[in-house]
C-alpha positions as CSV (number, residue, x, y, z in Angstrom):
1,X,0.0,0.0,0.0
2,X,1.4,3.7,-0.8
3,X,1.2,5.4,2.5
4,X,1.4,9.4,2.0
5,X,3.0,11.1,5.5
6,X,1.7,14.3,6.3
7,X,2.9,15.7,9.1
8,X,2.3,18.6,11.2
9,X,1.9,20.2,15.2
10,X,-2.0,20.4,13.9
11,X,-2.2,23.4,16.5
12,X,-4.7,23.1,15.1
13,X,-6.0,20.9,12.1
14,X,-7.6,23.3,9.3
15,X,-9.2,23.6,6.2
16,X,-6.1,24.3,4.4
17,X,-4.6,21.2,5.8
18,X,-7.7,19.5,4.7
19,X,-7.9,20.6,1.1
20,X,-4.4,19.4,0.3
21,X,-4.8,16.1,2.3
22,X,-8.0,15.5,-0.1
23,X,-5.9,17.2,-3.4
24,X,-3.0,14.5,-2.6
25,X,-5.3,10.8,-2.5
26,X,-7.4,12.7,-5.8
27,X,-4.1,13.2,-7.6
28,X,-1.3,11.0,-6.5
29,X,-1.5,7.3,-6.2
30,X,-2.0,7.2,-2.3
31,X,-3.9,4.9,-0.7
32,X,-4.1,6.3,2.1
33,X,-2.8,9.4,3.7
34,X,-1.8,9.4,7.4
35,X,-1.5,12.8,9.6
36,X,1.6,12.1,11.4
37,X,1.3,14.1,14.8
38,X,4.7,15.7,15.7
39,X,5.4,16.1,19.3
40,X,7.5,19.0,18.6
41,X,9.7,20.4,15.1
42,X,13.3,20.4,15.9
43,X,14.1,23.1,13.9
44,X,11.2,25.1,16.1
45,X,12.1,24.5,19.4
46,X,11.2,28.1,21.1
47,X,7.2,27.1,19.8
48,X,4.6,26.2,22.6
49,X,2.5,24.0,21.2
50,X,-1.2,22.7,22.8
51,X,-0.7,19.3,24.5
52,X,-0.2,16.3,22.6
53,X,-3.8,14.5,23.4
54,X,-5.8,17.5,22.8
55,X,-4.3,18.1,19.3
56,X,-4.8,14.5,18.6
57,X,-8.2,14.6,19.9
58,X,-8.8,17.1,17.1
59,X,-7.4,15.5,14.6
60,X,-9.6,12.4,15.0
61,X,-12.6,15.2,15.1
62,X,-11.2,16.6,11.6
63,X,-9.8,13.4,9.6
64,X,-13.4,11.5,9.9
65,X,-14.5,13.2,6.5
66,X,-12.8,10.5,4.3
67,X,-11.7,7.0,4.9
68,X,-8.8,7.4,3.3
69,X,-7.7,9.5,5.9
70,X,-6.0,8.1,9.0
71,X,-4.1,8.9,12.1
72,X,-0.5,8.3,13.4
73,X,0.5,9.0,16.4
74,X,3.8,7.0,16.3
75,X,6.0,10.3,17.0
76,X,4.4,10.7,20.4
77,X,6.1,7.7,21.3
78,X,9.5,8.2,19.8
79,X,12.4,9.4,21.9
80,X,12.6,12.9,21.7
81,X,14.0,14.9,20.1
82,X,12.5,12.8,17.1
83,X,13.4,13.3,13.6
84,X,11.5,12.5,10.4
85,X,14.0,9.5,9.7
86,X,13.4,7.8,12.7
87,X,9.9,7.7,11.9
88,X,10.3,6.3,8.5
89,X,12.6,4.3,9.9
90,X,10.2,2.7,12.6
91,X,7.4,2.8,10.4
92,X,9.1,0.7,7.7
93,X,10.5,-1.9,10.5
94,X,6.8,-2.0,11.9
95,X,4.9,-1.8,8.1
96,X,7.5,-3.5,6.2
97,X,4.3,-4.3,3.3
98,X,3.9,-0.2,2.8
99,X,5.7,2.3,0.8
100,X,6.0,5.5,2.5
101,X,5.8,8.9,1.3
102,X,6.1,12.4,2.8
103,X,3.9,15.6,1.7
104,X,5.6,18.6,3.2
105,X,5.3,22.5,2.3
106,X,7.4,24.0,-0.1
107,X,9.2,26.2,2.9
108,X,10.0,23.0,4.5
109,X,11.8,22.4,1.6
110,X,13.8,25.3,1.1
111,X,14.9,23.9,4.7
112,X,15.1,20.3,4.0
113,X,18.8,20.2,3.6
114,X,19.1,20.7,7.1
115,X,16.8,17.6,8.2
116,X,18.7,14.7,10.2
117,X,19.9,12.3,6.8
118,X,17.8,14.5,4.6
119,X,20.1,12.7,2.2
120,X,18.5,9.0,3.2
121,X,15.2,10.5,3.0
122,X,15.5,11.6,-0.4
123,X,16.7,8.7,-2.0
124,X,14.4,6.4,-0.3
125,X,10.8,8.1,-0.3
126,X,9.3,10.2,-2.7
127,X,7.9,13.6,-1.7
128,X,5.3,15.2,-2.7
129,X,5.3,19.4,-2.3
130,X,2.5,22.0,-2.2
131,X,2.8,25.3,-2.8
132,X,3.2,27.8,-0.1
133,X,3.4,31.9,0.1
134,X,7.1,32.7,-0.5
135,X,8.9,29.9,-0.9
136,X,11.0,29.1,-3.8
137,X,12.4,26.1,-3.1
138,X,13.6,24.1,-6.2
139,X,15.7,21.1,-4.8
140,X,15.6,18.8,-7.4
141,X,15.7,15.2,-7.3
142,X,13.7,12.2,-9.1
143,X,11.4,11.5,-5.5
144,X,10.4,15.1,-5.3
145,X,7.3,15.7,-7.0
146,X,6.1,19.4,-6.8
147,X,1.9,19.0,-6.4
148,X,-0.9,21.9,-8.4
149,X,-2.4,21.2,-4.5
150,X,-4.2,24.4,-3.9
151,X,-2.7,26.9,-2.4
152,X,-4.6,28.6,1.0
153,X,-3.0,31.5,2.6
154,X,-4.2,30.2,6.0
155,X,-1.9,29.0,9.0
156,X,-2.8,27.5,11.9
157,X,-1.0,30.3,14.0
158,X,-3.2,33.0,12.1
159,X,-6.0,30.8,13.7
160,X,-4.8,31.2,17.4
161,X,-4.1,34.9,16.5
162,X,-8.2,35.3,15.5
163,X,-9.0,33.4,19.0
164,X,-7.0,35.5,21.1
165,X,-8.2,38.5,19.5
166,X,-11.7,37.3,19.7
167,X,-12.2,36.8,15.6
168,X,-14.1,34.9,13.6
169,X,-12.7,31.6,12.4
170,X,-15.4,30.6,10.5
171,X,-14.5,28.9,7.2
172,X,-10.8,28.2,8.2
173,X,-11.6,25.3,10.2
174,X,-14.2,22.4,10.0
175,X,-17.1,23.2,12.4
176,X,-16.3,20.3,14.8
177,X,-12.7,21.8,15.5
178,X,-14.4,25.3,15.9
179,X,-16.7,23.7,18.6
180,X,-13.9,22.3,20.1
181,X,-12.1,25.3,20.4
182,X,-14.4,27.4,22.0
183,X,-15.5,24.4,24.4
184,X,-12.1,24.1,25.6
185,X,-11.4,27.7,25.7
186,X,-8.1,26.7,23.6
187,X,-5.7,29.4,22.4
188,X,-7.6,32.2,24.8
């Protein structure tokens, strides 16, 4: 099975992480995607993020809108801190029957080169690309595949801004994250 890796902090989920989830099992031969929870980004160490369970709680909230969408929640478990090769790494030991695949941002990629065996990565997984606002990336390699994925100038941080300046979020994330939100009086 071809097993598309997106992850993220999810902090939190939104539409813009939705769209390109459901732009990347339309266009690309993934069978299913999984939203890798990360724990925290070693290359953004000085970020507080929302604890672990409560992220993942919304997740499971958002990713219920197609069943190719799944959950992993492996990086919670890795030693810390963890790096994107150690989870393809574990993954492949524990799934040995699926390809893996990673779908990161275009600014990640501008950055890749400084990933933990961004090297090993490469030449072992493909990964796919969407665009994002400023980036200009243009590694090239025969694994990268640079996605048409929509392109939505939305951010999860812009979210927690609109909370904590008591904004509307309407239309940036699914209902059932919104309702979450304000019932846990999150990013306040």
């Amino acid at each position: 099975m071809n097993i598309t890796l997106f992850g993220g902090s999810f902090d939190p989920i939104h539409n813009g992480h939705l769209a390109i989830a459901h732009y990347i099992v339309q266009q690309t031969n993934t069978d299913e995607l999984w939203f890798l929870l990360s724990p925290q980004n070693p290359l953004k160490t000085d970020k507080k993020q929302t604890n672990d369970s409560v992220r993942l709680e919304m997740l499971q909230l958002a990713v219920n809108v197609n069943p190719k969408f799944k959950i992993c929640d492996i990086e919670l478990t890795l030693p810390k801190p963890n790096y994107t090769i150690n989870t393809l790494n574990e993954l492949t030991k524990r799934y040995p029957e699926n390809k893996f695949s990673l779908l990161i941002g275009e600014d990640n990629l501008a950055v890749f080169h400084k990933w933990k065996e961004y090297d090993s990565i490469i030449n072992n997984h493909k990964i796919y690309v969407y665009p994002r606002q400023n980036a200009t990336a243009r590694l090239q390699h025969p694994n990268i595949v640079f996605t048409e994925a929509p392109f939505f100038d939305i951010s999860s941080t812009e979210i927690r801004q609109l909370i904590q300046n008591k904004m509307s979020i309407e239309n940036k994330v699914p209902n059932s994250i919104a309702s979450f939100i304000k019932q846990h009086q999150l990013y306040l």
